[in-house]
C-alpha positions as CSV (number, residue, x, y, z in Angstrom):
1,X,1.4,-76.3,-72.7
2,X,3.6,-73.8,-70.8
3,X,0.9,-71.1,-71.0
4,X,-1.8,-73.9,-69.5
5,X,0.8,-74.6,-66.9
6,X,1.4,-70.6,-66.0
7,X,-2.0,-70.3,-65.5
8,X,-2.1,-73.2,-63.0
9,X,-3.1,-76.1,-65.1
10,X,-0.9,-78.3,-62.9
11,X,-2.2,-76.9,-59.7
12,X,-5.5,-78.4,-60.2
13,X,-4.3,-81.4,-62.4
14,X,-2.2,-84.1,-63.2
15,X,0.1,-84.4,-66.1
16,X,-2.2,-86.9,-67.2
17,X,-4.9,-85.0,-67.2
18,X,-3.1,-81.7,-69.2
19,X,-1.6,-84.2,-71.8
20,X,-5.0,-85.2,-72.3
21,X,-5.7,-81.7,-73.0
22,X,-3.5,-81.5,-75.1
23,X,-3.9,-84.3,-77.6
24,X,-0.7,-86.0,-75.9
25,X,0.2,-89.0,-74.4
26,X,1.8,-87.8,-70.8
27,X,4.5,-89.9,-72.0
28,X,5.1,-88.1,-74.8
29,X,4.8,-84.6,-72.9
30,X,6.9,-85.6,-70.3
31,X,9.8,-86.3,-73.4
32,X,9.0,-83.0,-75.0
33,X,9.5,-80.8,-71.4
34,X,13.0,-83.3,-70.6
35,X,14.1,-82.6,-75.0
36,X,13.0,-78.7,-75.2
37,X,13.7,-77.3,-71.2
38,X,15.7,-80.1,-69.5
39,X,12.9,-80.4,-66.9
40,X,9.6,-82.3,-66.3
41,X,6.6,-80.5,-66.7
42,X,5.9,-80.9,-62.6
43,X,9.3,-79.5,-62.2
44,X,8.3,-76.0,-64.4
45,X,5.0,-75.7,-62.7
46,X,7.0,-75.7,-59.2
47,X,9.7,-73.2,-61.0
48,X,6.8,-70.9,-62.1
49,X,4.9,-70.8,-58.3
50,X,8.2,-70.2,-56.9
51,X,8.7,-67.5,-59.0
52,X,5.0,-66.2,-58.4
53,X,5.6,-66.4,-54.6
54,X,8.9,-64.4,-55.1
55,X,7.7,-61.4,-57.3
56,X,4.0,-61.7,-54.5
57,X,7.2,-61.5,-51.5
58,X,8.8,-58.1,-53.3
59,X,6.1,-56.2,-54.9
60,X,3.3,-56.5,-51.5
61,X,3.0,-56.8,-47.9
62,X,0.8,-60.0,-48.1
63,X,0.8,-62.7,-45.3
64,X,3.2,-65.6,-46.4
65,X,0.2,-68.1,-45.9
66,X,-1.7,-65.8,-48.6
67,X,1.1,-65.8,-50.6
68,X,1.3,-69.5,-50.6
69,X,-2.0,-70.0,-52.1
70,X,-1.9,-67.1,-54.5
71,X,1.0,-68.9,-55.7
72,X,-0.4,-72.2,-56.1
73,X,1.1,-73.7,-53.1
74,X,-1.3,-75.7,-51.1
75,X,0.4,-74.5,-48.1
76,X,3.0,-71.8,-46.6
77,X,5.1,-74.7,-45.4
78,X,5.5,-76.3,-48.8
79,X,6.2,-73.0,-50.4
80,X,8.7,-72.2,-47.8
81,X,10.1,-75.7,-47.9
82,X,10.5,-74.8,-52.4
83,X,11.6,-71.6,-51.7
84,X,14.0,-72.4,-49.7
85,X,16.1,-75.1,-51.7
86,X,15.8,-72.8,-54.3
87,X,16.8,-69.6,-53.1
88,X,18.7,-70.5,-50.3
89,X,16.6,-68.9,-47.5
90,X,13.1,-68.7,-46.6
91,X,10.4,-66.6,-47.5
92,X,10.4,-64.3,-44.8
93,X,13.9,-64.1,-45.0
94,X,13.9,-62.9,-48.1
95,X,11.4,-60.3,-47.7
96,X,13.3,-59.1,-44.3
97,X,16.6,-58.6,-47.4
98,X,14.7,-57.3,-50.1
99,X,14.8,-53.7,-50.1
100,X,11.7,-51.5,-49.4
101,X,9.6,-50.6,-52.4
102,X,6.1,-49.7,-53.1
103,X,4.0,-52.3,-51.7
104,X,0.6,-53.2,-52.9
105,X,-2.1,-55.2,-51.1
């Protein structure tokens, strides 16, 4: 389940929908995430764009509305709105901090 959500299975979905896939009640699935990683499976989907839109934010000069979509998000505002309460500053402010390295496109 982890691997379907990495790859954006909650993106497109529902929980419903990737328990279904999974041969799961979402009931059940939601019980496993909570037992295994203290967290519902919504709440690792948002960790893992987060994460995406961070490593995008270091490693390349993309727009932040780019980002946002590469990432999952469904727009730079919500992306900026995660980032921030989870990093404690926005997304441009990050990438203003973070020290130069090779960018990619």
């Amino acid at each position: 389940s982890l691997a379907l959500i990495e790859n954006g299975a909650l993106d497109r979905s529902n929980i419903e929908a990737l328990a279904d896939r999974l041969g799961v009640g979402a009931r059940h699935l939601a019980r496993l995430f909570a037992e295994h990683l203290d967290a519902s499976p919504l709440q690792v989907a948002l960790s893992l764009r987060v994460q995406r839109a961070k490593r995008l934010l270091d490693e390349s000069d993309l727009p932040i509305p780019l980002i946002a979509k590469r990432a999952g998000f469904s727009s730079a505002r919500r992306m900026s709105a995660s980032f921030s309460r989870i990093y404690g500053r926005s997304p441009s402010a990050f990438r203003k901090n973070t020290s130069p390295k090779t960018k990619t496109s």
